[in-house]
C-alpha positions as CSV (number, residue, x, y, z in Angstrom):
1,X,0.0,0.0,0.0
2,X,2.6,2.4,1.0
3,X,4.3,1.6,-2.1
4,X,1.2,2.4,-4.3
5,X,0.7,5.7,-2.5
6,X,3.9,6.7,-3.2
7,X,3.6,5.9,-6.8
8,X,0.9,7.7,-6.8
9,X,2.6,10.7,-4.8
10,X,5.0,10.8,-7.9
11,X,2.6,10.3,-10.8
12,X,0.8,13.4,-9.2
13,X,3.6,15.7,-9.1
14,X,4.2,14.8,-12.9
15,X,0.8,15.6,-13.9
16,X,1.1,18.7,-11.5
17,X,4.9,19.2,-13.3
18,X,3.1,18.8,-16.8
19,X,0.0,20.9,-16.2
20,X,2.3,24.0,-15.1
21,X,3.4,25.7,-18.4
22,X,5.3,24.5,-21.5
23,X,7.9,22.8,-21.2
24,X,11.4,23.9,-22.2
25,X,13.2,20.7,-20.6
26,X,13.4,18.9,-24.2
27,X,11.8,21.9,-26.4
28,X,12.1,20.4,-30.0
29,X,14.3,22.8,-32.1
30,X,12.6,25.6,-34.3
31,X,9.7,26.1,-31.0
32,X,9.1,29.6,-29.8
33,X,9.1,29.9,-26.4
34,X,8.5,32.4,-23.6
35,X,11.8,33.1,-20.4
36,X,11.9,36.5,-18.4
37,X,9.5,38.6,-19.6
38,X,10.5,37.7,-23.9
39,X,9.6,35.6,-26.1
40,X,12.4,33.2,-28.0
41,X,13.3,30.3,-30.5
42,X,16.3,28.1,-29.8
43,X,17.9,30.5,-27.2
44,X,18.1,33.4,-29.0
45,X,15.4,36.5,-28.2
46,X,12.8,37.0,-30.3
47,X,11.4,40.4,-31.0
48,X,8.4,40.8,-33.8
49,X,6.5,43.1,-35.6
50,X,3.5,40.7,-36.3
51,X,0.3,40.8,-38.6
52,X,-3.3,39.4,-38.8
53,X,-5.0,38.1,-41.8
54,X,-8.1,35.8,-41.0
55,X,-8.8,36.2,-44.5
56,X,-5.1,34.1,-45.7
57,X,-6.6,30.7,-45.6
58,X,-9.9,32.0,-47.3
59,X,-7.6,32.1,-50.6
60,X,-8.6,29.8,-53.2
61,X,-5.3,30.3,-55.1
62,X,-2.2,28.8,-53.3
63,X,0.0,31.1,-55.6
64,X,-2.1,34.2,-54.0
65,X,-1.1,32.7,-50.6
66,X,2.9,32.4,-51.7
67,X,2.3,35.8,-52.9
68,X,1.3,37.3,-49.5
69,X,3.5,35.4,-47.2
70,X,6.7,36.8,-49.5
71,X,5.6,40.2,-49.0
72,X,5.0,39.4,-45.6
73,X,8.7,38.7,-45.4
74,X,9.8,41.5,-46.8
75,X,7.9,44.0,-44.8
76,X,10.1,42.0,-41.7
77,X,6.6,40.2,-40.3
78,X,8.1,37.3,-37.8
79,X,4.5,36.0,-36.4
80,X,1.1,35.8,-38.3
81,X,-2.2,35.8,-36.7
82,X,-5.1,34.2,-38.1
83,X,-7.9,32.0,-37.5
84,X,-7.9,28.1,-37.0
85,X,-11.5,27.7,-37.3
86,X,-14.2,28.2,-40.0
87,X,-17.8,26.5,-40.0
88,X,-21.0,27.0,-41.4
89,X,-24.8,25.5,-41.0
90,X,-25.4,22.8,-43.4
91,X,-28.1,25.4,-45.1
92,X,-24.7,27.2,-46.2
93,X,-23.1,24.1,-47.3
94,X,-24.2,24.1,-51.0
95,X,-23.8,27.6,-52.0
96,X,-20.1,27.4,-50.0
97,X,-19.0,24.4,-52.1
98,X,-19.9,26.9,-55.4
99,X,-18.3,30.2,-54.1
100,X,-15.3,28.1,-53.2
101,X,-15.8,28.9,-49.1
102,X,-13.4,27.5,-46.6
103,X,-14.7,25.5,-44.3
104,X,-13.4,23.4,-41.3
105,X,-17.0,22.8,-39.5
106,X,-20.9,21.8,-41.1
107,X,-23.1,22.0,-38.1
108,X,-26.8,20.4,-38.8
109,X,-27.4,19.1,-35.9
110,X,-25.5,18.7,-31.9
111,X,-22.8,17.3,-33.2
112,X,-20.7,19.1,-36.2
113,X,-18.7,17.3,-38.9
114,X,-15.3,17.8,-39.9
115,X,-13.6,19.0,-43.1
116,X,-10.6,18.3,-43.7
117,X,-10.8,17.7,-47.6
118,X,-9.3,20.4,-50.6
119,X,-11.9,23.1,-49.9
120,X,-11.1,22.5,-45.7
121,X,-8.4,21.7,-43.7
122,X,-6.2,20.9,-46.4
123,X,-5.8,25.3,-47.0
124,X,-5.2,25.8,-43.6
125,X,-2.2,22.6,-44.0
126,X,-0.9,25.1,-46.8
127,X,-0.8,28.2,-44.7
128,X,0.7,26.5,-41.6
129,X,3.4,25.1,-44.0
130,X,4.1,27.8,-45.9
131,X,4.2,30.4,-43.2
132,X,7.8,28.1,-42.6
133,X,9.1,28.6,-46.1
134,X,9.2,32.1,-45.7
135,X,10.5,32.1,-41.7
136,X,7.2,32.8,-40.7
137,X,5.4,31.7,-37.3
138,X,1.3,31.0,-36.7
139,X,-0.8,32.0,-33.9
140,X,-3.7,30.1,-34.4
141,X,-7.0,30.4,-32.7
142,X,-9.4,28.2,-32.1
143,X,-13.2,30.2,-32.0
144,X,-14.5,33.5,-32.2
145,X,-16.7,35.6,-29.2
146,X,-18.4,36.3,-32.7
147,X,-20.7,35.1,-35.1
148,X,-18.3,35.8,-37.8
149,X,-17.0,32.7,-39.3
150,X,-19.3,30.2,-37.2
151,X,-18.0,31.3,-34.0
152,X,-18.7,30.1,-30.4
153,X,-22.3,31.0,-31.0
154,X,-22.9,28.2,-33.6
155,X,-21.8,25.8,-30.5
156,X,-24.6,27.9,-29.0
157,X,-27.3,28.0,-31.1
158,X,-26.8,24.0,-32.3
159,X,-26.3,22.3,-28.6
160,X,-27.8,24.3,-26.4
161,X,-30.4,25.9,-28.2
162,X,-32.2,29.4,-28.7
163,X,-32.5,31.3,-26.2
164,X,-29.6,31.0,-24.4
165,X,-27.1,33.7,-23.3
166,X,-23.1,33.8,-24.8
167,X,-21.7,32.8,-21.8
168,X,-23.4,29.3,-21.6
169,X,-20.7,28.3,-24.2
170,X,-18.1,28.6,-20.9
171,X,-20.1,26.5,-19.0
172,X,-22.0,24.1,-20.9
173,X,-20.6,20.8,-20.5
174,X,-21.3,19.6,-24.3
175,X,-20.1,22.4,-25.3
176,X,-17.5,22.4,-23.6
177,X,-16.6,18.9,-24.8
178,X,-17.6,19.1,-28.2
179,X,-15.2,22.5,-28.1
180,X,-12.6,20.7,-27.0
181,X,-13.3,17.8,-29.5
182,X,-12.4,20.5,-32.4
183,X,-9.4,21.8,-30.1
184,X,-8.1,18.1,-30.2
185,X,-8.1,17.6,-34.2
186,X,-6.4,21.3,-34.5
187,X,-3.5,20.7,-31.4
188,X,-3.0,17.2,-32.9
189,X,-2.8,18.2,-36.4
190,X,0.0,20.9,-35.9
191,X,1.5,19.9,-32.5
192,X,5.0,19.0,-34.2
193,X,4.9,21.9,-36.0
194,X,7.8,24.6,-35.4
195,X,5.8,26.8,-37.6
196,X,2.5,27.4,-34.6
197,X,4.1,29.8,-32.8
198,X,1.2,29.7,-30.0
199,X,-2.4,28.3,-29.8
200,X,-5.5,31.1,-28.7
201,X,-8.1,30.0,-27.0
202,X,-10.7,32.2,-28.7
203,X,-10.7,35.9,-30.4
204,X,-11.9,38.3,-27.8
205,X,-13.9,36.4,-25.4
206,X,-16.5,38.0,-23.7
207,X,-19.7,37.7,-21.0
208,X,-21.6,38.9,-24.4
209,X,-21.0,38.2,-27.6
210,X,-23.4,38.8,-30.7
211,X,-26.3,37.0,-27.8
212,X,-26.4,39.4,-24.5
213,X,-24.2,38.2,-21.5
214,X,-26.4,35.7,-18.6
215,X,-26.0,36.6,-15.2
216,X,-23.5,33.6,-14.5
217,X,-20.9,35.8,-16.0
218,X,-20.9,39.2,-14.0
219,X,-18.0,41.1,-12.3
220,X,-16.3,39.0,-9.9
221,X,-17.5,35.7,-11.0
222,X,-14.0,35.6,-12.5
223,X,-15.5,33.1,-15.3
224,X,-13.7,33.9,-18.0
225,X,-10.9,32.9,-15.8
226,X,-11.9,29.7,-15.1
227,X,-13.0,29.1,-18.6
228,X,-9.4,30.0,-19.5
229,X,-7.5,28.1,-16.8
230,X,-9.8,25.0,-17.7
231,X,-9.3,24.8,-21.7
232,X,-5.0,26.3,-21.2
233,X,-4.9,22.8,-19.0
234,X,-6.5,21.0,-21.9
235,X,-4.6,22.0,-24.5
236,X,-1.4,21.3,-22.0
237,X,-2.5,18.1,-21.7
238,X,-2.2,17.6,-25.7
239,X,0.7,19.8,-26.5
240,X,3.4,19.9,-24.1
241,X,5.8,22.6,-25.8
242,X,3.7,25.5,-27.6
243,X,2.9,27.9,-26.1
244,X,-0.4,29.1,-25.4
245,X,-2.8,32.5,-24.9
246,X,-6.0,33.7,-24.8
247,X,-6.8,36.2,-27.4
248,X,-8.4,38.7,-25.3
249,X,-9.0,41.9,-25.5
250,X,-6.8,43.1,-22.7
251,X,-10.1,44.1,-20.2
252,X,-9.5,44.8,-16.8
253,X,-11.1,44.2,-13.6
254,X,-10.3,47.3,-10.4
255,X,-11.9,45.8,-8.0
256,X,-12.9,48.9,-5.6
257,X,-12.3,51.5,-8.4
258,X,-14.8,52.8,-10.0
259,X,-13.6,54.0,-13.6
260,X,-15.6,55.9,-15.6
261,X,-16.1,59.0,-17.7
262,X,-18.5,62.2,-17.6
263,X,-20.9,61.7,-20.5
264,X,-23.7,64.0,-20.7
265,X,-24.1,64.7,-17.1
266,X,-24.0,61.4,-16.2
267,X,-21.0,59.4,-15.0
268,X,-20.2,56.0,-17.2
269,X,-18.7,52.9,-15.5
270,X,-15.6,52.0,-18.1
271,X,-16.4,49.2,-19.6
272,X,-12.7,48.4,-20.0
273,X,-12.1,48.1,-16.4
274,X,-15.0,47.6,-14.2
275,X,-15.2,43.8,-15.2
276,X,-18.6,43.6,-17.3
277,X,-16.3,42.1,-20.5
278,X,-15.7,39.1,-18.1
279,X,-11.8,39.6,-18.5
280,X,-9.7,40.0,-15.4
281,X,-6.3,40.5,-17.3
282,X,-3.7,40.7,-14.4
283,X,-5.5,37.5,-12.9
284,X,-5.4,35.7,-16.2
285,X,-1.7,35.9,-16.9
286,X,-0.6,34.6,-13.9
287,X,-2.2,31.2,-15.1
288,X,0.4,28.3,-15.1
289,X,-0.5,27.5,-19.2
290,X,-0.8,31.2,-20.1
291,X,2.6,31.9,-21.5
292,X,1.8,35.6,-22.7
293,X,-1.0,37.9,-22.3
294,X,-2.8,39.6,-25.4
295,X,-4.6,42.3,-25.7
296,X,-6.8,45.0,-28.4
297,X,-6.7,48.7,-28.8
298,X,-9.5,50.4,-30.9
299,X,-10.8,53.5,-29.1
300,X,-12.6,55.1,-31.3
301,X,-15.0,52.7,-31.3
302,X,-15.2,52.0,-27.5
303,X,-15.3,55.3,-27.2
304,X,-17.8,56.8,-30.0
305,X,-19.4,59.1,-27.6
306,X,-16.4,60.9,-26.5
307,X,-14.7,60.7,-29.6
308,X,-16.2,63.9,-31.5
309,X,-15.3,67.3,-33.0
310,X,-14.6,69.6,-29.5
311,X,-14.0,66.7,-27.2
312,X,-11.1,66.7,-25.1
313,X,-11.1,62.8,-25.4
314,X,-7.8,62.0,-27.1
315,X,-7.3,58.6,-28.9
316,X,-4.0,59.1,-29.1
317,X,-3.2,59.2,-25.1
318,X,-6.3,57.1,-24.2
319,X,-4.4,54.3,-26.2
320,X,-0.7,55.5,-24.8
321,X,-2.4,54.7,-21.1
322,X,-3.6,51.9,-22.3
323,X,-0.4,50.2,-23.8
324,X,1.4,51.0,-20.4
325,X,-0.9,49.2,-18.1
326,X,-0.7,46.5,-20.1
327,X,3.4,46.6,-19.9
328,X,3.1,46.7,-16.5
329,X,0.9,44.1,-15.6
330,X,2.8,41.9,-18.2
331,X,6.2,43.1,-16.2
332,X,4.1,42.0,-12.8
333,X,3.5,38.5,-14.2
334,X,7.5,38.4,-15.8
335,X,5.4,37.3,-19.0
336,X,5.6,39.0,-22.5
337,X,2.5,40.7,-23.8
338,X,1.3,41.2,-27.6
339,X,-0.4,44.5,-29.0
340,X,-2.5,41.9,-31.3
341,X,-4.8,43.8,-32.6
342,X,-5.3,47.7,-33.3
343,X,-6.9,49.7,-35.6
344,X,-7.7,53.3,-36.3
345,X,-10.4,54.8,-39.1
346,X,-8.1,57.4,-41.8
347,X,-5.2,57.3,-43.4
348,X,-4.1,61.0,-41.5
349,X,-5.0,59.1,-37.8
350,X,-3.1,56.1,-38.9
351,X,-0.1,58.3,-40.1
352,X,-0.5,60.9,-36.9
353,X,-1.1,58.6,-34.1
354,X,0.1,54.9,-34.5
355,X,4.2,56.2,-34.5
356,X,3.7,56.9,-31.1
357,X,1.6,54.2,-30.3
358,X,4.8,52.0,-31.8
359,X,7.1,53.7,-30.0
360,X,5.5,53.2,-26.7
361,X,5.1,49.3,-27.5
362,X,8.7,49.1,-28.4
363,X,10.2,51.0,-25.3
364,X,8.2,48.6,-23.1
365,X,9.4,45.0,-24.8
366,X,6.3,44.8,-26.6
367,X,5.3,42.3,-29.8
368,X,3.0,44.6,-32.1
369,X,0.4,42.9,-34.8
370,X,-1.6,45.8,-36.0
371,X,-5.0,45.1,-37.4
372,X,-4.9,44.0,-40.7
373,X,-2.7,43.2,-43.0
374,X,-3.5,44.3,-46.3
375,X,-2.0,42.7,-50.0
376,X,-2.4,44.1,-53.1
377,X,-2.0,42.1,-56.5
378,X,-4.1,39.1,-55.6
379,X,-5.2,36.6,-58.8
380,X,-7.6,34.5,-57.7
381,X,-10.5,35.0,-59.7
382,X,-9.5,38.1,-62.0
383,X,-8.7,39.7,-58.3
384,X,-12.5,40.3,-57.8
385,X,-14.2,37.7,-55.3
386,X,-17.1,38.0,-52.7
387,X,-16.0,35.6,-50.0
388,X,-18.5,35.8,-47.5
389,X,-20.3,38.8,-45.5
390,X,-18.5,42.0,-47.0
391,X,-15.5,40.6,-47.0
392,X,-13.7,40.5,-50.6
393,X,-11.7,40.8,-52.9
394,X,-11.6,44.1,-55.1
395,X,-9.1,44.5,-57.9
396,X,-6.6,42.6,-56.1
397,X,-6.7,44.1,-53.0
398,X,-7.5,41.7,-49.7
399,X,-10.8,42.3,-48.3
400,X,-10.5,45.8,-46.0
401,X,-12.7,46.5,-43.3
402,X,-11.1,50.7,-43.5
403,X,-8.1,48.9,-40.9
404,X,-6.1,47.1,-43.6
405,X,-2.6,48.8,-44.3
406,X,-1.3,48.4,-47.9
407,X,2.2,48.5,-49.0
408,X,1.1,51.4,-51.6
409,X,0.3,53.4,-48.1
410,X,3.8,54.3,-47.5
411,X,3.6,56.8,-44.2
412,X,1.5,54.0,-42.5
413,X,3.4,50.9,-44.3
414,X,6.6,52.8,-43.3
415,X,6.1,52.9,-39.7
416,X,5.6,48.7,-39.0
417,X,8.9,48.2,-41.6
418,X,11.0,50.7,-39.2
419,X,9.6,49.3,-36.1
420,X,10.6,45.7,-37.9
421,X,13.8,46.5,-38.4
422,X,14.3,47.6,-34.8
423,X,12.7,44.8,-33.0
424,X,15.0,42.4,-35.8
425,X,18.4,44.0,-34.1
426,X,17.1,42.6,-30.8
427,X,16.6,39.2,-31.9
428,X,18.5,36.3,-32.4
């Protein structure tokens, strides 16, 4: 007996070893990893200017997708972000198989079915392969908070049912299970892979999503938390040696503050910081199988109401404060943080505000992926292709929802190149 308890004893602390972070004992060579506060590959540090382009793996033409990982490269992107999911209701199915639609997922009933054919996983095999020929890394996430691409609310609508609020996908347990069923085929498909440079739990998880938030996920239920500690252990458990993130959005929770704004004669709880969003960020990246935290900047649409012609509400040094809380809880933690996503409408507010926005990132150790990346000179169908929602291709150009920067943009292009070249001379 004491022998088997003791076995026990040990095969405990080796899950418990196992369960707490990646593991750099035997890191396999080519892995990005996380030590200090910075991200590296092989020993050698690792500083990026990033980019994301959901739409890559939407290419029909493999020639398009050559295309826009070589001018990746040249504009010095180290890390792509894009997504590792794509499903649709078996109503779409048809008309996706003649527009030529990528598709991982057909829902038509409580349990989906998996493409992994030419027109489905197969594309997202090409990108992921790819990205290595040109030195390129993938962080690849698993859902969307939104409908957009058969997000988490397709596991919503299909298992649980109408009616329901967003957050029941955290809590669900067939959800939950048949989420982590997809999670399974995507870690197990790419887990030897050098070329995933992390996996993301899901693009900008919130209490609400495209369906209102339930009362289960309130401020100080701390269940997006849980819901990110639970699925980080999962993938762990499948994928020893990438690392891994959430995707979020970066929100805060002060307890005991109340941070707000003056609107209209009437003081606004910040949405950003008083917990509603369901994100505790300082919490979250002190999780064992969080390696980094992420987090979004796009204040003038948080902010729409302050954002106006005589307002004293300044984009520019709402997002400087932002930037900096975020460097110092990531400092806290001893983690590295990513600027993944952020976005400004006009080409003069791009050129104006995003150098010192850069700046800021890069005196505080940051990775920067600014929302989108934008390629010009596409084939694919004469360069002139509705792929789904508004999202297209026009004359060449990728789809662009007024974010996308083009290389033809030079004083916005400009400023990622420069900042490129700077994080390259503190790499490896």
């Amino acid at each position: 007996m004491k022998l088997f308890l003791a076995f026990c004893t040990l095969l405990s602390g080796i899950a418990s070893t196992a369960a707490a972070g990646q593991s750099t004992v035997s890191l396999p060579k080519g892995f990005a990893t996380q030590k200090n506060g910075k991200f590296e590959v092989d020993g050698k540090p690792l500083a990026f200017v990033g980019a994301n382009s959901y739409w890559l793996p939407l290419l029909t033409s493999q020639d398009d997708v050559r295309a826009t990982f070589k001018e990746m490269q040249s504009a010095g992107v180290k890390v792509l972000r894009t997504w590792g999911f794509n499903a649709i209701n078996g109503s779409e199915l048809a008309g996706a198989k003649e527009s030529g639609l990528t598709y991982y997922q057909v829902w038509n009933s409580d349990t989906w079915e998996l493409n992994d054919g030419p027109q489905g996983l197969e594309r997202l095999d090409f990108v992921v392969k790819t990205a290595g020929d040109f030195g390129i890394k993938i962080i690849l996430a698993f859902t969307n908070n939104w409908v957009g691409y058969g997000g988490s609310e397709l596991y919503i609508n299909w298992i649980a049912g109408t009616g329901n609020t967003h957050d029941v996908f955290y809590t669900n347990p067939k959800i939950v299970a048949s989420f982590q069923r997809y999670v399974t085929t995507i870690v197990n498909r790419y887990k030897s892979s050098p070329n995933i440079f992390a996996w993301e739990m899901m693009n900008e998880a919130r209490c609400l999503g495209d369906l209102s938030a339930g009362p289960n996920c309130i401020p100080g239920t701390e269940l997006l938390t849980k819901w990110y500690k639970q699925q980080s252990d999962f993938v762990r458990s499948l994928d020893p040696f990438h690392m891994i993130t959430t995707g979020g959005e970066g929100h805060f929770f002060k307890k005991n503050q109340n941070i707000g704004f003056w609107f209209d004669g009437q003081f606004v709880s910040d949405y950003n910081f008083n917990g509603q969003a369901g994100e505790d960020f300082d919490e979250e990246l002190f999780l064992d199988n969080i390696d980094f935290g992420t987090y979004h900047l796009y204040p003038q649409t948080w902010y729409p109401q302050l954002d106006i012609a005589g307002s004293n509400f300044s984009v520019k040094d709402w997002g400087l404060m932002w930037i900096q809380m975020h460097a110092d809880s990531a400092k806290k933690a001893n983690k590295p943080v990513i600027l993944e996503e952020f976005g400004l409408n006009g080409i003069q507010n791009k050129s104006d505000i995003y150098p010192a926005w850069v700046d800021l990132a890069l005196k505080t150790q940051h990775a920067i992926m600014p929302w989108q990346f934008g390629m010009l000179g596409l084939k694919e169908d004469n360069g002139n292709r509705l792929i789904k929602y508004a999202d297209a291709l026009i004359n060449g150009a990728s789809p662009n929802d007024g974010l996308a920067i083009y290389h033809n943009q030079t004083s916005v292009w400009d400023i990622f190149t420069n900042a490129a070249k700077i994080q390259a001379s503190r790499s490896g």
